[in-house]
C-alpha positions as CSV (number, residue, x, y, z in Angstrom):
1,X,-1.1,-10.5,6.0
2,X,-1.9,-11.3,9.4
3,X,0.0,-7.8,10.6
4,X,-2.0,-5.7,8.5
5,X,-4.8,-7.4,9.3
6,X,-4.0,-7.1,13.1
7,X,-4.0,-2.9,12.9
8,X,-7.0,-2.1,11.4
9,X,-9.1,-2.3,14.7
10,X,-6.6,0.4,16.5
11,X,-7.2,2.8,13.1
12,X,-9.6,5.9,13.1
13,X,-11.4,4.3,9.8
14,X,-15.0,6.2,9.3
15,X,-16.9,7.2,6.5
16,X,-15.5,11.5,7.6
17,X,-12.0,10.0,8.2
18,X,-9.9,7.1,7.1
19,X,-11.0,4.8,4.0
20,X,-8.8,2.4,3.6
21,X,-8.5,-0.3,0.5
22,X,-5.7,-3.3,-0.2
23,X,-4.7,-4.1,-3.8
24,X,-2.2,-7.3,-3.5
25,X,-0.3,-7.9,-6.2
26,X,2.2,-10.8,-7.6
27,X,2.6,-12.0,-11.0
28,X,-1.3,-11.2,-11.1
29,X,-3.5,-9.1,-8.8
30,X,-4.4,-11.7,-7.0
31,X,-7.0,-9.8,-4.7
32,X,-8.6,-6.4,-4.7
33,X,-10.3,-4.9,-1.1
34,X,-12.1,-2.0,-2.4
35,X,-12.0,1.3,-0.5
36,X,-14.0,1.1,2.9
37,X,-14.6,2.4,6.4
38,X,-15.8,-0.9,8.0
39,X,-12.3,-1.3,10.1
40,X,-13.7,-4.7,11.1
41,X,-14.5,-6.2,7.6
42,X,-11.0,-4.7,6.6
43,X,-9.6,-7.1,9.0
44,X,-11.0,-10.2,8.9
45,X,-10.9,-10.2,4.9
46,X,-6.9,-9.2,5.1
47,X,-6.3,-12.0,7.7
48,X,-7.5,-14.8,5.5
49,X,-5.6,-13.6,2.4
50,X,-3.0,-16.1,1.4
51,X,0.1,-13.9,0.6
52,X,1.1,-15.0,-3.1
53,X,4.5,-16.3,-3.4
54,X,5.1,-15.4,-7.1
55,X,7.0,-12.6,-8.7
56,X,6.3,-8.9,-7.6
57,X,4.5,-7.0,-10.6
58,X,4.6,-3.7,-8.5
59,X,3.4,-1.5,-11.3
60,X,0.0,-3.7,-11.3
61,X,-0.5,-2.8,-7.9
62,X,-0.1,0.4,-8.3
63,X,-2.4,1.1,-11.2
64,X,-5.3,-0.7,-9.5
65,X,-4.9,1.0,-7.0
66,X,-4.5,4.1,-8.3
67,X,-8.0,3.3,-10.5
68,X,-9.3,2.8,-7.1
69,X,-8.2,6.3,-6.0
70,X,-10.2,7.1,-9.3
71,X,-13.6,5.2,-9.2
72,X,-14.5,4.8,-5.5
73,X,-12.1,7.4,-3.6
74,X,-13.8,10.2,-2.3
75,X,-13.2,14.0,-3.9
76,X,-11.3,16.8,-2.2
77,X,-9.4,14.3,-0.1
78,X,-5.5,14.0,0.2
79,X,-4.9,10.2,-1.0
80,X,-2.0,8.0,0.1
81,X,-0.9,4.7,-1.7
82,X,1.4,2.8,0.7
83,X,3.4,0.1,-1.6
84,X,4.6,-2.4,0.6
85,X,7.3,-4.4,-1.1
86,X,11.1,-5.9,-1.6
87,X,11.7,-3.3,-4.3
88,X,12.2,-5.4,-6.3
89,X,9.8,-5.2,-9.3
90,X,9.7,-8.0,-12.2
91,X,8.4,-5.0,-14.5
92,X,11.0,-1.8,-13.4
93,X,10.1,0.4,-16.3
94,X,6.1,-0.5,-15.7
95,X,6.8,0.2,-12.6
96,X,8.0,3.8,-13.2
97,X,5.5,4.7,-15.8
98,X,2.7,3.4,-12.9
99,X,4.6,5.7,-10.5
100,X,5.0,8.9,-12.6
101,X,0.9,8.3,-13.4
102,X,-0.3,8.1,-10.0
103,X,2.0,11.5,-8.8
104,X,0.7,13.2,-11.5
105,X,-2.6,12.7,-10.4
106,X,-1.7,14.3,-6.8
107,X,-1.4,10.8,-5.0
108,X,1.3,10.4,-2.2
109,X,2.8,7.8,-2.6
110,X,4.8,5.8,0.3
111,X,7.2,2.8,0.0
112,X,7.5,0.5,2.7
113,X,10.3,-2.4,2.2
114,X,10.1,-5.5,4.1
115,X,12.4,-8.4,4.3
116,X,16.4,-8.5,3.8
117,X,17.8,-7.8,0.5
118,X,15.5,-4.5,-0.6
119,X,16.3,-2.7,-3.6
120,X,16.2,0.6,-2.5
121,X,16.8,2.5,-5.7
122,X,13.1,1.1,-6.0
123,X,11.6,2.5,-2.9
124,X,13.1,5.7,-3.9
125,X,11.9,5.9,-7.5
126,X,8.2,4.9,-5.8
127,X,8.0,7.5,-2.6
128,X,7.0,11.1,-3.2
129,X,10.3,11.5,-1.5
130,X,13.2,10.0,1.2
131,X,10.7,11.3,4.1
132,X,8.2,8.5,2.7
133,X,10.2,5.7,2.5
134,X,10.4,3.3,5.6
135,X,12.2,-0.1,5.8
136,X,10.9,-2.8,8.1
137,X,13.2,-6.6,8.5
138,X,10.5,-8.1,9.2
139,X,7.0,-8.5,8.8
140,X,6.2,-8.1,12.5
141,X,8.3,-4.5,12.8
142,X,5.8,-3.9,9.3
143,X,3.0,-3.6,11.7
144,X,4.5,-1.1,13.8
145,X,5.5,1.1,11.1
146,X,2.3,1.0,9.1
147,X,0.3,1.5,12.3
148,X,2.3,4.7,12.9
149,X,2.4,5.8,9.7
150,X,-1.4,5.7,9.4
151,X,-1.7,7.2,12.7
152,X,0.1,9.8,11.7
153,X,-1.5,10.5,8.5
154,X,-4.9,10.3,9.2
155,X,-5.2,10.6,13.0
């Protein structure tokens, strides 16, 4: 988490520009950032998350944070969910119906695979389309990608 956690500093996070939330997800969710604009907070809370080493229930992730989008994310505002995972989901067809949900409601959604052995038929059923779908090896060329992704969504 450390790589995430390292970025938000360098991000143009405000109250008029970037809100940014973290829903991490395993067999459980096993922790839920909720939408903010304190780039500082955002940081120190993601670097002392312990990454859970458990099965990947991506559709849970997804539909919290997609109910995030819904309680706490502010109206008129294009909203990206980045999923950050192996693509490889313990729950595929949860998975899809969480996907299909959040599209529907206008949400862009990104899929960012990390590590070796990604299933990439995932990341594509996840992303909006091929232009949002980005593969990292490792965690460390993770933080790249996310910080230019986010730079280049939001500025």
């Amino acid at each position: 988490m450390q790589s995430i956690a390292d970025i938000m500093p360098e991000l143009n996070i405000s109250p008029s520009t970037v809100n940014l939330g973290l829903v991490l997800f395993g067999t459980t969710i096993t922790e839920i950032i909720p939408l903010s604009t304190n780039a500082t907070a955002l940081s120190t809370t993601i670097a002392a998350i312990d990454y859970p080493d458990s099965r990947t229930r991506t559709d849970l992730g997804i539909v919290q944070a997609h109910d995030m989008f819904d309680t706490t994310g502010r109206p008129n505002v294009p909203q990206h969910l980045v999923v950050i995972t192996d693509g490889a989901s313990a729950e595929r067809r949860l998975t899809k119906v969480a996907v299909a949900a959040a599209k529907s409601d206008n949400i862009t959604m990104h899929a960012m695979g990390v590590g070796s052995g990604i299933n990439t038929d995932e990341l594509n059923l996840i992303a909006t389309n091929s232009s949002y779908l980005t593969i990292a090896p490792t965690f460390e060329d993770l933080k790249i990608t996310l910080k230019e992704m986010v730079i280049a969504l939001c500025g």
